[in-house]
C-alpha positions in Angstrom: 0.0 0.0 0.0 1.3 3.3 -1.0 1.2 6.2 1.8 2.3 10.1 1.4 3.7 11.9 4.0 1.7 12.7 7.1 1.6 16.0 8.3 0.6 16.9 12.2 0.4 19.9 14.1 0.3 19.7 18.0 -1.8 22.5 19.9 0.1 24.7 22.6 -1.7 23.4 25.7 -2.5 20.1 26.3 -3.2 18.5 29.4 -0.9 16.1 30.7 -3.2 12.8 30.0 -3.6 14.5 26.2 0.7 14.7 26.1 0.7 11.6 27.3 -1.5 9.9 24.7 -0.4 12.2 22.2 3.7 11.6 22.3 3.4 7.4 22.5 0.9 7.6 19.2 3.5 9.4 17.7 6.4 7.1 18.8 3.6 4.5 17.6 3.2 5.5 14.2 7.0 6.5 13.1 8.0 2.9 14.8 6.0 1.5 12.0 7.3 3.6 9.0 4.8 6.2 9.3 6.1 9.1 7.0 5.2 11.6 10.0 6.5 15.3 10.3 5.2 16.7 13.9 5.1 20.6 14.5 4.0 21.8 18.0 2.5 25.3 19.2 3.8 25.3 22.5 6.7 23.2 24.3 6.9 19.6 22.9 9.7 18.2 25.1 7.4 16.4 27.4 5.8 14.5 24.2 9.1 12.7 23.4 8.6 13.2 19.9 11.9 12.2 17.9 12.5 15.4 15.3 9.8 17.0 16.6 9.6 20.9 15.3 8.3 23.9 17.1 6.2 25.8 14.6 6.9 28.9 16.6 10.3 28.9 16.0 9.8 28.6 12.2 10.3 31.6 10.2 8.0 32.5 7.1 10.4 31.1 4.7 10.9 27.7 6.5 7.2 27.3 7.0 6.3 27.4 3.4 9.4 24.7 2.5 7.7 22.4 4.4 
């Protein structure tokens, strides 16, 4: 089965249970090949996202390179 690229953009405040559930999905999906890019609004280190970007910290240029 063919699959593109999965884009997914993380809200700045979750609740912990939400980070929780969030971050081992994620972990899930790119441990079986998933073609996943993950942005965040807020803080992501608590979601343990590998490569995980911080869509604040993007500039314009960046964004649309995506």
């Amino acid at each position: 089965m063919s699959t593109g690229e999965c884009y997914w953009y993380i809200g700045e405040s979750l609740r912990p249970w939400e980070s929780a559930v969030t971050g081992a999905l994620a972990r899930a999906l790119l441990k079986e090949g998933l073609p996943l890019r993950c942005f965040s609004g807020g803080g992501g280190e608590n979601l343990g996202i590998p490569d995980l970007l911080s869509w604040n910290s993007l500039t314009f240029l960046e964004r649309t390179g995506l």
